[in-house]
C-alpha positions as CSV (number, residue, x, y, z in Angstrom):
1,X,-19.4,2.6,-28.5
2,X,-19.2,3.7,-25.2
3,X,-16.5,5.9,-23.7
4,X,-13.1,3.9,-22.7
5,X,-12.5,6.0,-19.6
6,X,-16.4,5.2,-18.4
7,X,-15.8,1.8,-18.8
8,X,-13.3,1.8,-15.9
9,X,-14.8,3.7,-13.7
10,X,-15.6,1.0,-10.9
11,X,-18.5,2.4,-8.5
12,X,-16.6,0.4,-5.1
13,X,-13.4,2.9,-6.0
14,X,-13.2,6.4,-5.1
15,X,-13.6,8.8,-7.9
16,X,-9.4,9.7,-7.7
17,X,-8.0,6.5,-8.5
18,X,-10.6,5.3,-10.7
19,X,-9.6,8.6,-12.8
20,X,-5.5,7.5,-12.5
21,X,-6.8,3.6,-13.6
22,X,-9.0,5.5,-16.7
23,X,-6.3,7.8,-17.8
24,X,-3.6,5.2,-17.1
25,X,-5.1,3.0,-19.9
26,X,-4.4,5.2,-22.5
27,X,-0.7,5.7,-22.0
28,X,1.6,3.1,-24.0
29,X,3.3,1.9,-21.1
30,X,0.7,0.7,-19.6
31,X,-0.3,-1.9,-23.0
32,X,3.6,-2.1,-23.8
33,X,5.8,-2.0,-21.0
34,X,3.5,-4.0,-18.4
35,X,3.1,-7.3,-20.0
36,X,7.3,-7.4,-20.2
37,X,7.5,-6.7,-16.9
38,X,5.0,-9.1,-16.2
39,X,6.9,-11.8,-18.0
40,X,10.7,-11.1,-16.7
41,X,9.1,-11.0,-13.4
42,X,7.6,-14.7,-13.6
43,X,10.8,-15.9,-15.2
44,X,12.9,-14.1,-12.9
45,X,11.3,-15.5,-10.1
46,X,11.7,-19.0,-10.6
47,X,15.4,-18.6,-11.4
48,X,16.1,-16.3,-8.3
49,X,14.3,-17.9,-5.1
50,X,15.7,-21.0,-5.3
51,X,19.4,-19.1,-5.8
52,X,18.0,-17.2,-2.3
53,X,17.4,-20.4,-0.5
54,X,21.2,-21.2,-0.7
55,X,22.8,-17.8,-0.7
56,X,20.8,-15.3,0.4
57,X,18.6,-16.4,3.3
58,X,19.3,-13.8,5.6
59,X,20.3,-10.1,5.2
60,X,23.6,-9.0,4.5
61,X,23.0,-5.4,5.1
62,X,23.0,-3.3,1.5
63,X,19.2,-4.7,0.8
64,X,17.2,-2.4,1.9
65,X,19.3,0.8,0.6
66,X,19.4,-0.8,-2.7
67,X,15.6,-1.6,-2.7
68,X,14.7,2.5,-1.8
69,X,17.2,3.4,-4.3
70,X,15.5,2.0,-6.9
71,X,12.5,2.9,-5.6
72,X,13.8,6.6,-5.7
73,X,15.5,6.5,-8.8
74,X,12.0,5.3,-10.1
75,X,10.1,8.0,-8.3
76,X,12.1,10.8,-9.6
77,X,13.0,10.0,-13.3
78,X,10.2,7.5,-14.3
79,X,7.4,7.6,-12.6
80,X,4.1,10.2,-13.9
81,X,3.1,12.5,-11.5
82,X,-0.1,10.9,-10.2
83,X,1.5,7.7,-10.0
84,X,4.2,9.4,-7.5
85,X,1.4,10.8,-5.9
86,X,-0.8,8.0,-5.4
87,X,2.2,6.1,-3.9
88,X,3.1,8.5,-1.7
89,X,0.1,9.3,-0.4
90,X,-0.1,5.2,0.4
91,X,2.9,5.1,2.4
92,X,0.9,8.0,4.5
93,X,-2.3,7.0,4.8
94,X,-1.8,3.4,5.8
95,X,-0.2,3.9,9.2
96,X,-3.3,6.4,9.6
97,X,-5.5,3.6,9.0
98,X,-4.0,1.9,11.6
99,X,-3.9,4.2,14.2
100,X,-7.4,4.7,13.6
101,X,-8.6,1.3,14.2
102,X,-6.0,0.9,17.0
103,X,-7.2,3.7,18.8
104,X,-8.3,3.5,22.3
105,X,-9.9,6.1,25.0
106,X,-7.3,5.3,27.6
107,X,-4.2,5.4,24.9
108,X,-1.2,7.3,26.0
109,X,1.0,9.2,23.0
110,X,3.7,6.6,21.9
111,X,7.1,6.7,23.2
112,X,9.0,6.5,20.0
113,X,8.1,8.2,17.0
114,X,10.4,7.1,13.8
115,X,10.8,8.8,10.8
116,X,9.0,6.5,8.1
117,X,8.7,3.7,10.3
118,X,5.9,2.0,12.4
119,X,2.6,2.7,12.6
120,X,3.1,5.8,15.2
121,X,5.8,7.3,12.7
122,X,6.7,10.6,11.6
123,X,5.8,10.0,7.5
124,X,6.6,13.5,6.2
125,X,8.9,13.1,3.1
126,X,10.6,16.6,2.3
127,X,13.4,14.7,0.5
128,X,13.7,11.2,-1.6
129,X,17.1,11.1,0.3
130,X,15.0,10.2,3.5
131,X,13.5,7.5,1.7
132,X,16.9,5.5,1.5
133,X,18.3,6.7,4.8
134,X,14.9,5.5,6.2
135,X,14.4,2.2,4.7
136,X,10.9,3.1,3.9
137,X,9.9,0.1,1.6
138,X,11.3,-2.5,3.8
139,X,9.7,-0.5,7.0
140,X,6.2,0.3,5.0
141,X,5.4,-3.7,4.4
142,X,6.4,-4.1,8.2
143,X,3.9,-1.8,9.0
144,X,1.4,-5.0,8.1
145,X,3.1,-7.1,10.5
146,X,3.0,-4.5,13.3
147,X,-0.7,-4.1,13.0
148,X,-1.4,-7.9,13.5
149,X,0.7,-8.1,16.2
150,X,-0.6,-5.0,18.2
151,X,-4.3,-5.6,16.6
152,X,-7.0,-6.8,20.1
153,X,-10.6,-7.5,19.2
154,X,-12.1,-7.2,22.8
155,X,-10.2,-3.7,23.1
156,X,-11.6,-2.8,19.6
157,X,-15.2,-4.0,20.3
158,X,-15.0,-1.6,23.5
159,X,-14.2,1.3,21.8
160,X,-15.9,0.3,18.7
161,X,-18.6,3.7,19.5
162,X,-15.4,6.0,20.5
163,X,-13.9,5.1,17.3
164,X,-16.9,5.6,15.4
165,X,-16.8,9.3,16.6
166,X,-13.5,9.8,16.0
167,X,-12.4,11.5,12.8
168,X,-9.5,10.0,10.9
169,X,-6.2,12.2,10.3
170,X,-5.9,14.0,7.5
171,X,-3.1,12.5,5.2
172,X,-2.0,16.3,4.6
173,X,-0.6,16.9,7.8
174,X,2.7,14.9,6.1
175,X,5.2,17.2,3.9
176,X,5.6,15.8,-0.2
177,X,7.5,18.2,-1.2
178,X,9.7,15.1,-2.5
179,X,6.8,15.2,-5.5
180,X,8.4,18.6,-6.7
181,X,11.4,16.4,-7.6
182,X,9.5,14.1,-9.6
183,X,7.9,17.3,-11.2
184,X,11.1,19.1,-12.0
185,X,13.1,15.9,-13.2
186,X,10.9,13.0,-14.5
187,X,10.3,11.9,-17.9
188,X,6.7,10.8,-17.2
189,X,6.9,7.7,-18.3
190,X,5.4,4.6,-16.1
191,X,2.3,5.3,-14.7
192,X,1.5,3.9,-11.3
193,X,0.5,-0.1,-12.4
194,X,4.4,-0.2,-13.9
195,X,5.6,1.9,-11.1
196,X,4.4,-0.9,-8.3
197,X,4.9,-3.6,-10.2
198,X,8.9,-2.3,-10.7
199,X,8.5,-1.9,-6.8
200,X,7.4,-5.8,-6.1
201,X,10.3,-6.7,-8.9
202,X,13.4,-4.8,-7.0
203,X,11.9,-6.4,-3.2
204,X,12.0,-9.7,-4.9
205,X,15.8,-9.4,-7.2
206,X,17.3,-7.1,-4.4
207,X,16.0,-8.8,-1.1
208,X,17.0,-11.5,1.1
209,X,14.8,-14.7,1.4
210,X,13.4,-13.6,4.8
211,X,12.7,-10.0,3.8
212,X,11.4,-10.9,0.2
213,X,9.0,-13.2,1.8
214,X,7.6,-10.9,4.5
215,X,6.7,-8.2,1.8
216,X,5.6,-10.2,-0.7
217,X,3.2,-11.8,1.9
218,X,2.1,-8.6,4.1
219,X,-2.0,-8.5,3.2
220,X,-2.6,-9.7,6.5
221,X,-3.4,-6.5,8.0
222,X,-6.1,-5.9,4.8
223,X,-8.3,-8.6,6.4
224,X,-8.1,-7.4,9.8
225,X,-8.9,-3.5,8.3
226,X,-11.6,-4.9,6.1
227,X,-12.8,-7.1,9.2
228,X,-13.1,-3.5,12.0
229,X,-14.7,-1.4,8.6
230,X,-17.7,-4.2,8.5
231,X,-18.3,-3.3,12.0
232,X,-18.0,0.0,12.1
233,X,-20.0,0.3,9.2
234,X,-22.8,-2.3,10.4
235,X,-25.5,-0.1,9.9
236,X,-24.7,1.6,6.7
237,X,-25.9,-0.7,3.9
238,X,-23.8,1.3,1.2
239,X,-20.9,1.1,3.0
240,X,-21.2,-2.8,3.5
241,X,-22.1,-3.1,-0.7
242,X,-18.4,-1.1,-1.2
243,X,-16.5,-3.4,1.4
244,X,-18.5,-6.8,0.1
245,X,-16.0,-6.1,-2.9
246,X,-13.2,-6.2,-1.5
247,X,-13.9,-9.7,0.0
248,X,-12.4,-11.6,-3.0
249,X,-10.7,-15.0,-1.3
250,X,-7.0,-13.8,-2.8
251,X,-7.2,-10.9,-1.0
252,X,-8.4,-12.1,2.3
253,X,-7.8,-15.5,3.0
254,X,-5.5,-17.1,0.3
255,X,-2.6,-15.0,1.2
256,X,-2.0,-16.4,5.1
257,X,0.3,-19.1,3.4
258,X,1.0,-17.9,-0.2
259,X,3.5,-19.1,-2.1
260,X,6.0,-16.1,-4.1
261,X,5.9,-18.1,-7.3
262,X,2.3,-17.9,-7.5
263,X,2.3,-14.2,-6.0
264,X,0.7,-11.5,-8.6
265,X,2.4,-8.1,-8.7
266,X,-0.9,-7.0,-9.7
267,X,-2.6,-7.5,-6.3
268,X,-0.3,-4.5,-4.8
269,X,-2.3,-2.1,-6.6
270,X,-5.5,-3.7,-7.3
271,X,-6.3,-4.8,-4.1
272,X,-4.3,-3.6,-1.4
273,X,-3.4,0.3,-2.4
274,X,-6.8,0.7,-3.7
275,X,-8.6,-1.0,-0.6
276,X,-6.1,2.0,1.3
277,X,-7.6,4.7,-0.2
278,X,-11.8,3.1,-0.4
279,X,-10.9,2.9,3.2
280,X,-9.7,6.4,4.0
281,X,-12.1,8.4,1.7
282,X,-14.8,6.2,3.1
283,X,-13.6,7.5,7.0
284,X,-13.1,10.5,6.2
285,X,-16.5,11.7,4.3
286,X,-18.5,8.7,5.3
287,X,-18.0,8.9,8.9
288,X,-19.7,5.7,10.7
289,X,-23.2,5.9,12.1
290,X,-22.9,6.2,16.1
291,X,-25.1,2.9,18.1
């Protein structure tokens, strides 16, 4: 019989997270814990939305705080290390991401730089307190939103050789010493499926209509980071195989007009954190053949 952990070891993932998914799969949270979070989450959803459409369309001000206190509560009591890590390190290298396909010769620095929010922000996290003060969870699904809206094609295609020259920043410019806390105080219990599906479960109990919708729909900026990575990697056919698999229509297409009660918590992790980090390891040590 072959190996368990081999068997998960998917050739379009970098070798990091496909060894957090292998080891993940051995841990009784991951067979117990997930499929009842799973169900309470389709149950709670049909109850709840329609409850939001009356009462809670708009924000009433405590919904963010509450969502990042969970999520910090999680983070430092719950969550296994690599699954703190591997969020952490999403909420950094995103924006990075961005920037990177962004980038122009002529760009001047930006004017504002805020501290976990938008794509030009200051994502250093010394401190889980920063994480509620900041409203990271609500600011990190804007961060979607921000890159369609800043996102040009003919500016891209012009730089499109500048880019491919430029090397992406490194994710370790940005402070965690907030994973020492999970080190010192958490009981290692959810591993990092659980841990975003929890995440997804407080946006959509804790959120107002409008907010719970705009996170639970933000993939938008996955097609158009998929769509520059095809054409910066046009003439690396091994590059083009890996992206090819991330291609699937639920993931690129589907999700302009999804519907939350058909929304998978799933897709978080599976698709859009692990198309994050395929993305960044595939910048930063597969750097993109210059025309």
């Amino acid at each position: 019989m072959r190996n368990s952990k081999t068997m998960h070891q998917f050739p379009y993932i970098n070798k990091e997270v496909n060894k957090v998914f292998a080891a993940e799969k051995s841990h009784l949270d991951y067979t117990l814990v997930r499929p009842l979070i799973l169900v309470a989450y389709f149950f709670t959803r049909i109850v709840i939305f329609p409850i939001k459409f009356i009462f809670h369309r708009v924000p009433y001000g405590f919904e963010a705080y509450v969502i990042d206190w969970w999520m910090s509560f999680g983070m430092k009591y719950l969550a296994r290390h690599d699954a703190a890590e591997l969020m952490l390190r999403h909420v950094q290298i995103e924006p990075l991401l961005y920037r990177h396909v962004l980038a122009g010769r002529d760009d001047k620095p930006p004017k504002e730089v805020r501290k976990l929010n938008g794509i030009d922000g200051d994502f250093a996290v010394d401190d889980l307190k920063e994480v509620t003060d900041n409203n990271m969870t609500i600011g990190h699904d804007l961060l979607s939103y921000e890159l369609v809206d800043r996102f040009d094609k003919e500016k891209f295609m012009e730089n499109l050789d500048w880019i491919r020259q430029q090397k992406i920043e490194d994710h370790e410019q940005y402070s965690k010493k907030a994973l020492e806390i999970n080190k010192k105080h958490s009981f290692q219990l959810l591993g990092v499926t659980n841990i975003v599906m929890l995440v997804v479960f407080s946006i959509t109990v804790f959120g107002d209509l409008r907010t719970t919708m705009t996170a639970l729909n933000s993939f938008g900026s996955d097609s158009i980071l998929l769509w520059c990575l095809k054409q910066l990697y046009v003439d690396d056919r091994q590059a083009q195989i890996t992206l090819d698999f991330f291609m699937q229509e639920v993931n690129n297409r589907g999700h302009y007009n999804g519907s939350v009660f058909f929304s998978n918590p799933n897709q978080y992790l599976y698709y859009h954190i692990v198309f994050d980090e395929v993305a960044y390891d595939m910048l930063m040590n597969r750097p993109p053949v210059t025309a």
